[in-house]
N, C-alpha and C positions, 0 to 999 in steps of 0.2 A: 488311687485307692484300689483295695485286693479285695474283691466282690466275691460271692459265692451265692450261688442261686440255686436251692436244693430242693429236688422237688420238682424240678423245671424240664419239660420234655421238648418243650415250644420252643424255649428261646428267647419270648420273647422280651423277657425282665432283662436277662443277659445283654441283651444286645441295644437295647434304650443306655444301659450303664455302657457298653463300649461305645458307643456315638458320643458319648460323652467324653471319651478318653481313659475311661478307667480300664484294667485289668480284670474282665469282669468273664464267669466261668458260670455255667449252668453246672449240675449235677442230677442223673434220673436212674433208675432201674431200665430205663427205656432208653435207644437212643434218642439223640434230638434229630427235631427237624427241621432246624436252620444249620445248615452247615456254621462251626465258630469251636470256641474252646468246650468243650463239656466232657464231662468224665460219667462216660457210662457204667456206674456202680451204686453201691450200699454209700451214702452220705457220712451215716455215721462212721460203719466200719472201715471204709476205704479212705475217707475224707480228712472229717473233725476229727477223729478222735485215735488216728493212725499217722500222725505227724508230719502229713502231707505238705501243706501248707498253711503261712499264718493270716490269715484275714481281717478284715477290718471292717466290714462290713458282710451280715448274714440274712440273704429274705429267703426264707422255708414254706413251702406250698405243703404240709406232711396230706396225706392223702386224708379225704373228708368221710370215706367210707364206710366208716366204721364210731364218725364224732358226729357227724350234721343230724341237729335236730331234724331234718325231713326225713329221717328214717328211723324215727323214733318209734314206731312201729314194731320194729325188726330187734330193739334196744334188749327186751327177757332175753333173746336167745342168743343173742354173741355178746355175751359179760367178757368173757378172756380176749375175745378179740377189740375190743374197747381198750380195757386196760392194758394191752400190747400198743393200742393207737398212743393213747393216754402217755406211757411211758417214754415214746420215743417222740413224743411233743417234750414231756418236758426234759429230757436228753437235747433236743434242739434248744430248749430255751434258758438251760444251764451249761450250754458249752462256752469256751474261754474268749469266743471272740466279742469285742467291747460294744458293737454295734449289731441288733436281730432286732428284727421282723419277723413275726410271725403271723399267716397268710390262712383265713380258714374262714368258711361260711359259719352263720349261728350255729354253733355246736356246744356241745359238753364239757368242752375245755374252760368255758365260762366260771359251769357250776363245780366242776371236778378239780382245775386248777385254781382261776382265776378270772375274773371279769377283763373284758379285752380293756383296749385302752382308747381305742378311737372303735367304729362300726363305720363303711363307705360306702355308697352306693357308683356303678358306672356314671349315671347320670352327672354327677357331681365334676365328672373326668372328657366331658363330650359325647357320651354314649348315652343313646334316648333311652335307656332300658334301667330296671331294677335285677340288684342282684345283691341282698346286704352281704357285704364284705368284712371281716371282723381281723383287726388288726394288734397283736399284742408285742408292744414296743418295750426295749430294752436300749436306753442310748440315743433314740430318734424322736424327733418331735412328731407331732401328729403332722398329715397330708393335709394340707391348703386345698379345698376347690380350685379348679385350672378353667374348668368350663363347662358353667350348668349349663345344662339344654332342659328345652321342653321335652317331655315324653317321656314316659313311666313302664314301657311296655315290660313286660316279664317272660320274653322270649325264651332262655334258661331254665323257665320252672314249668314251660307249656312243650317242650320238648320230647317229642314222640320217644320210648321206647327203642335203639337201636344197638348194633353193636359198637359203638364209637359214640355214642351220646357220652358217657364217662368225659371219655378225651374233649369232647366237645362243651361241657360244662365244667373243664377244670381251666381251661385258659383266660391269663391273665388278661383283661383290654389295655388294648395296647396307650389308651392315653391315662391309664392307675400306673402303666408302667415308665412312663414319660415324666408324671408326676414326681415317681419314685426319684429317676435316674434325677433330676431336677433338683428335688427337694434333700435328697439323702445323701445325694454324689458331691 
């Protein structure tokens, strides 16, 4: 199967799906940081919707910056940057490929698009921590628990201020990604 992982600067969804055999390419603004296939560009513009290639399978990370509820706060003064996020969500989730995933904390896309279709926690995947996950599926069934654990911590939302905190609360865990590659490959 012909994977596309957009949004993806890790790696590490890309590379759960190549363990598996598949054809499986990350795509970021960023480059990545597991050496493998990824196309360091615009997803939409360079990607989907420039006749790159035809895929079969699409999980999209679009950035939360501008959609997660925990910056509702900030929500009166970037209206146009909302609906800049907003549009190129649903540009992801009306492109031609048969199979998407879409990848995003409790955000706005709920109330502005559509209610997710599954919501996951790490926990649920081997990782003792919370971090709800909200998933809106086109073509995939909802993720099966792989392996509750104990422990609830919310290591993620207690995270100091830094310059890399960003990076560091956008990556996938690596056993939602194991899931994935399992359940959807």
């Amino acid at each position: 199967m012909k994977v596309l992982v957009a949004c993806e600067f890790s790696g590490i969804v890309r590379e759960a799906f190549k363990a598996k055999g598949h054809d499986a390419w990350s795509c970021d603004l960023l480059p990545t940081e597991i050496p493998g296939q990824h196309i360091q560009g615009d997803v939409l513009g360079d990607v989907l919707y420039n006749g790159h290639a035809d895929w079969d399978l699409l999980i999209a990370h679009p950035p939360c910056t501008h959609l997660a509820v925990s910056g509702a706060r900030w929500f009166k003064d970037k209206l146009q940057e909302q609906e800049t996020a907003l549009n190129f969500v649903r540009r992801l989730m009306d492109c031609s490929v048969p199979k998407i995933a879409i990848e995003n904390p409790i955000s706005i896309i709920s109330s502005r698009i559509r209610k997710p279709d599954q919501i996951i926690q790490p926990w649920m995947f081997g990782h003792g921590e919370t971090k709800a996950t909200c998933l809106w599926l086109k073509g995939l069934p909802k993720l099966t628990p792989t392996n509750i654990v104990e422990g609830r911590d919310d290591r993620i939302h207690k995270m100091p201020p830094s310059e890399n905190r960003w990076r560091e609360r956008s990556r996938t865990y690596t056993g939602i990604a194991q899931a994935m590659a399992d359940q959807w490959g």
